[in-house]
DSSP file (Angstrom, degrees, kcal/mol; ACC not computed):
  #  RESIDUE AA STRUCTURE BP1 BP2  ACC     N-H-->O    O-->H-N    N-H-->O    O-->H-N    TCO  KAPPA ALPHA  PHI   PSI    X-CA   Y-CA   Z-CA
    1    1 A X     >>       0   0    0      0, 0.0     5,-0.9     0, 0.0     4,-0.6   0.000 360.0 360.0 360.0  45.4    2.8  -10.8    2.3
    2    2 A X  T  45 -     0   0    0      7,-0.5     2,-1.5     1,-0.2     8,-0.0   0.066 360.0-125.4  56.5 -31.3    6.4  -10.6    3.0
    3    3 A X  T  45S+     0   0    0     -2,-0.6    -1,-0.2    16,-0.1    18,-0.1  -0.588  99.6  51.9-109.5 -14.6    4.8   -7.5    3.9
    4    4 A X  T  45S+     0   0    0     -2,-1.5    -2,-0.2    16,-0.6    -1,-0.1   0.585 107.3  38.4 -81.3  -9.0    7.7   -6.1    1.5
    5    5 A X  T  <5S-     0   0    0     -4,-0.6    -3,-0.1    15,-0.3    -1,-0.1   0.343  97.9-119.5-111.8  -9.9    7.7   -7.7   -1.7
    6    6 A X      < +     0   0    0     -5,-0.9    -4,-0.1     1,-0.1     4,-0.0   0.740  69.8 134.8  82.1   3.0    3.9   -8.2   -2.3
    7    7 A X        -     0   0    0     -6,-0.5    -5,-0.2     5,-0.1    -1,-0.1   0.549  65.9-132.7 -58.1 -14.0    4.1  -11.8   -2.4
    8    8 A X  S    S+     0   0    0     -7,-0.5     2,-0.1     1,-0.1    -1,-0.1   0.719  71.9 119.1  43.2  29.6    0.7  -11.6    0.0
    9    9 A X    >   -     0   0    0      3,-0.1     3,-4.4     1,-0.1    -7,-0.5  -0.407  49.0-168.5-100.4  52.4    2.2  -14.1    2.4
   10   10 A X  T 3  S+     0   0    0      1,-0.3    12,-3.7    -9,-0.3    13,-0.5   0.501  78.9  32.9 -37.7 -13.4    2.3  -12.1    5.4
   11   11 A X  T 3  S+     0   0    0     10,-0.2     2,-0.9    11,-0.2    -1,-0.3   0.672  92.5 105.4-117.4 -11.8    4.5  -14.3    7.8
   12   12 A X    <   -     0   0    0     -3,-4.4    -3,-0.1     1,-0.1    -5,-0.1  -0.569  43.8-175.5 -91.9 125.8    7.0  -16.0    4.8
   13   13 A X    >   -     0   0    0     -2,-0.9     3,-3.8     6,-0.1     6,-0.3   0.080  28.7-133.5 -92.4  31.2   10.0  -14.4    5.1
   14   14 A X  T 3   -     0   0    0      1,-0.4    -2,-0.1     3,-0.1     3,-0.0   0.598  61.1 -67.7  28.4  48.6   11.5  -16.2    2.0
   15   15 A X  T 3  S+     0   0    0      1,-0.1     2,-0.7     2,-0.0    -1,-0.4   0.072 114.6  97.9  69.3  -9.8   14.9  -17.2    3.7
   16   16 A X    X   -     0   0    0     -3,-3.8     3,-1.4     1,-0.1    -1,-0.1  -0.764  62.5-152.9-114.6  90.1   16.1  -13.7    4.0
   17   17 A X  T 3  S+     0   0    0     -2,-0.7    -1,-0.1     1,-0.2    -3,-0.1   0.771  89.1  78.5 -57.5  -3.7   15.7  -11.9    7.1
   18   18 A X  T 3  S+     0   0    0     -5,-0.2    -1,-0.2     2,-0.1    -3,-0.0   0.888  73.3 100.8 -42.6 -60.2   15.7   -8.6    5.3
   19   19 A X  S <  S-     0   0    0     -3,-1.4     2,-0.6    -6,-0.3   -16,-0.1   0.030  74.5-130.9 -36.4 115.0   12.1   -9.4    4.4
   20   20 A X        +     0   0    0    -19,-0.1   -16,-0.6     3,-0.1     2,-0.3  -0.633  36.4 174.1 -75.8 141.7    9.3   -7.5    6.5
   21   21 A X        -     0   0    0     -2,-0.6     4,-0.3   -18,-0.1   -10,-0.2  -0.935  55.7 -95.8-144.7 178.8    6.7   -9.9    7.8
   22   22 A X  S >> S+     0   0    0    -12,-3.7     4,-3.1    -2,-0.3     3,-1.4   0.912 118.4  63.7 -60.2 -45.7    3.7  -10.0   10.1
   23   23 A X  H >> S+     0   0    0    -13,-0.5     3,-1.0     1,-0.3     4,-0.7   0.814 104.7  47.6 -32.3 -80.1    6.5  -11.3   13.2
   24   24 A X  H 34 S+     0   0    0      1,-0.3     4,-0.5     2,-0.2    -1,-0.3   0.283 108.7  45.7 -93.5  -0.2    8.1   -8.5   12.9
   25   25 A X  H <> S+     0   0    0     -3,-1.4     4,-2.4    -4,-0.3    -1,-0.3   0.809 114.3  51.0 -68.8 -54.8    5.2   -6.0   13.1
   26   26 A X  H <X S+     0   0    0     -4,-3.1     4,-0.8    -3,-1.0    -2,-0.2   0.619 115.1  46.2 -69.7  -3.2    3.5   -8.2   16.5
   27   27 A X  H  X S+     0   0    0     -4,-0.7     4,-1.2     2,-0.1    -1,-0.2   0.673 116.1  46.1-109.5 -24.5    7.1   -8.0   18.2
   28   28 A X  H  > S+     0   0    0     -4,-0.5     4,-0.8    -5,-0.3    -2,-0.2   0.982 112.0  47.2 -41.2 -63.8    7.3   -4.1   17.2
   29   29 A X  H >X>S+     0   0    0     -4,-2.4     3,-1.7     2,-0.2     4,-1.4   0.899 119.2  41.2 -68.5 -51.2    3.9   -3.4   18.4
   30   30 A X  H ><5S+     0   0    0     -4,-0.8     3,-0.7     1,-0.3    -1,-0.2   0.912 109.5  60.4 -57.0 -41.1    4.8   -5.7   22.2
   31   31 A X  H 3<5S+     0   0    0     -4,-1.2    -1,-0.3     1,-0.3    -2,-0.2   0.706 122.5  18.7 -96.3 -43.1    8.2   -4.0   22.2
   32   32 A X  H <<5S-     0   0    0     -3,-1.7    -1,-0.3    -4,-0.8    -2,-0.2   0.609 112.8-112.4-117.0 -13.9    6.2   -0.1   22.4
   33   33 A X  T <<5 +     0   0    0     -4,-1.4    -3,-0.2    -3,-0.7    -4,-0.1   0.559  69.8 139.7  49.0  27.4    2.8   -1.7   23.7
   34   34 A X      < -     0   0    0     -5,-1.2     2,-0.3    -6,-0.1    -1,-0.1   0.214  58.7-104.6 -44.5 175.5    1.0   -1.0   20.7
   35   35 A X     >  -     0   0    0      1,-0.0     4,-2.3     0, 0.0     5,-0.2  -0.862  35.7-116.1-104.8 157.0   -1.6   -2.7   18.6
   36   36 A X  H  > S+     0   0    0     -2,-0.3     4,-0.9     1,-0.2     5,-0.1   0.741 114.2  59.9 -75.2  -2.6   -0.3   -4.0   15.4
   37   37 A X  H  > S+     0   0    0      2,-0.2     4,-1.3     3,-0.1    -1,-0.2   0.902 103.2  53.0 -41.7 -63.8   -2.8   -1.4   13.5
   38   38 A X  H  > S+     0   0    0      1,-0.3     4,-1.7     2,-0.2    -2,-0.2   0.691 107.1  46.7 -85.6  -7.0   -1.2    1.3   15.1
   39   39 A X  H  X S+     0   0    0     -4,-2.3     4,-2.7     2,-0.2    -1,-0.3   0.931 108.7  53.0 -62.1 -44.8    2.2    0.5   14.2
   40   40 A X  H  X>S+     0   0    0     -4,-0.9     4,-1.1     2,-0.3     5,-0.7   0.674 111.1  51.5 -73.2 -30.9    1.2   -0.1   10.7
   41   41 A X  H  X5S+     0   0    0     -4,-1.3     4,-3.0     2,-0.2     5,-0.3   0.970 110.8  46.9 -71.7 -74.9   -0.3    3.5   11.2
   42   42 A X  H  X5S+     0   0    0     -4,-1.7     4,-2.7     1,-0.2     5,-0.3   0.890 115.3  43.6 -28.9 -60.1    3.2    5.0   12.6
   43   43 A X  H  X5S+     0   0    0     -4,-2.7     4,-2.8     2,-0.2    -1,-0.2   0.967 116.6  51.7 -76.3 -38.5    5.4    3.4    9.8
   44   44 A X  H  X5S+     0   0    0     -4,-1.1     4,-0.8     1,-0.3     3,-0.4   0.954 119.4  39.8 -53.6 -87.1    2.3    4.7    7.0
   45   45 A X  H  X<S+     0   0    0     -4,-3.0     4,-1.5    -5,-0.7    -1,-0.3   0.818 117.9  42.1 -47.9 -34.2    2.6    7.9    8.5
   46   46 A X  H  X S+     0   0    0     -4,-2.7     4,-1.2    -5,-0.3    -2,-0.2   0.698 112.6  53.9 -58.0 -42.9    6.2    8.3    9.0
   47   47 A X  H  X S+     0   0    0     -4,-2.8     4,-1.5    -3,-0.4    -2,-0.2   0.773 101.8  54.7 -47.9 -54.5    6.9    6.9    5.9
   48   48 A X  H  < S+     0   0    0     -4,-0.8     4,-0.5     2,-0.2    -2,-0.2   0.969 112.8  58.8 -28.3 -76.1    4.3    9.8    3.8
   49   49 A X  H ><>S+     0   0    0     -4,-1.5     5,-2.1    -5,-0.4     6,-1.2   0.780 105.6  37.9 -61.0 -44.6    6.9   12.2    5.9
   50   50 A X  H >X5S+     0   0    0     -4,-1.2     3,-4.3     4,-0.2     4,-0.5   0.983 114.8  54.7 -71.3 -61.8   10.1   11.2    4.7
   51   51 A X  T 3<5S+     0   0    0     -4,-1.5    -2,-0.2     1,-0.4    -1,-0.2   0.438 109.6  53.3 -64.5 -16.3    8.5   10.8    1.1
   52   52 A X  T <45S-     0   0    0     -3,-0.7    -1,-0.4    -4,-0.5    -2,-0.2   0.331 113.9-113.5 -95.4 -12.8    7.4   14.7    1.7
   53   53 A X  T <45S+     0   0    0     -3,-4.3    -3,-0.2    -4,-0.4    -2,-0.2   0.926  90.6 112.2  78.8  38.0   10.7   16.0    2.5
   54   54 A X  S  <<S+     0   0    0     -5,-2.1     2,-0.4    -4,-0.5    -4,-0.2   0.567  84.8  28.5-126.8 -21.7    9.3   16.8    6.6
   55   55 A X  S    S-     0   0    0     -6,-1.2     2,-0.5    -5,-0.2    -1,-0.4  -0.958  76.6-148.0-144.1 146.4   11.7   14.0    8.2
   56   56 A X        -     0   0    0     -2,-0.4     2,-0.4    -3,-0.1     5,-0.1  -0.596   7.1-143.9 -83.4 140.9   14.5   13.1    6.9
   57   57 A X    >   -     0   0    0     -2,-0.5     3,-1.4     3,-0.3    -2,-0.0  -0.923  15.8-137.6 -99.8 123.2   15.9    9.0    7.3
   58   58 A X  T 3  S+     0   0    0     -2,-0.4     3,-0.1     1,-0.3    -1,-0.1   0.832 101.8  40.3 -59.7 -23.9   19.9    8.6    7.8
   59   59 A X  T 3  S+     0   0    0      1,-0.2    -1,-0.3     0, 0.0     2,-0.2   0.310 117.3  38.0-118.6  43.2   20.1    5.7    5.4
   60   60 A X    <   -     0   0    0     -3,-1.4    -3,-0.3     3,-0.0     2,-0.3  -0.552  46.8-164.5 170.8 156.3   17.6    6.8    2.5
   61   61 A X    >   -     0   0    0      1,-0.3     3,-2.1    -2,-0.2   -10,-0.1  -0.724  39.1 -89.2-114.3 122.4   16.2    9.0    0.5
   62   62 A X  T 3  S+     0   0    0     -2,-0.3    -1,-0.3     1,-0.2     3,-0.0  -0.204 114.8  16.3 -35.5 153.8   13.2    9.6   -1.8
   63   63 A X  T 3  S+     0   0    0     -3,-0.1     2,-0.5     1,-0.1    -1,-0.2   0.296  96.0 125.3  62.0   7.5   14.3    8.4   -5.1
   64   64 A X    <   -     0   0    0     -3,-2.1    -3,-0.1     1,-0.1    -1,-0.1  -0.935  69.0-108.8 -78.1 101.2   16.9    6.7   -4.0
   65   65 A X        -     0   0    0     -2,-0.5    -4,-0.1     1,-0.2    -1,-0.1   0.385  27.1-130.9 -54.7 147.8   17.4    3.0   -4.9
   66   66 A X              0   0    0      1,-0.3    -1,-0.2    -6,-0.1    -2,-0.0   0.624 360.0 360.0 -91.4   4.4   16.8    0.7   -1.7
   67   67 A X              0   0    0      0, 0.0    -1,-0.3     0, 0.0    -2,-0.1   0.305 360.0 360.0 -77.1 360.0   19.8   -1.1   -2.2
């Protein structure tokens, strides 16, 4: 799906390397030796944590615009 924009085209990255896609999840996952599950787990859980105020991220913020 972009795996950010919700288009549900998991590998088109619409010209913009900005875009998460499925690539960049199977070269995450080789890169640590994961499975791509358990990445998708890490950023879902990591993600919940910043969104809870329990870790903080240097370049955003709840409620902060992603731009």
């Amino acid at each position: 799906m972009c795996l950010s924009c919700g288009c549900m085209e998991p590998d088109a990255g619409h010209g913009d390397p900005r875009h998460i896609t499925m690539q960049h999840l199977v070269e995450a996952a080789k890169a640590e030796g994961l499975s791509v599950e358990q990445v998708w787990r890490n950023m879902t859980e990591t993600m919940e944590k910043v969104l809870r105020g329990e870790v903080r991220s240097r370049v955003w913020t709840p409620g902060a615009q992603g731009r």
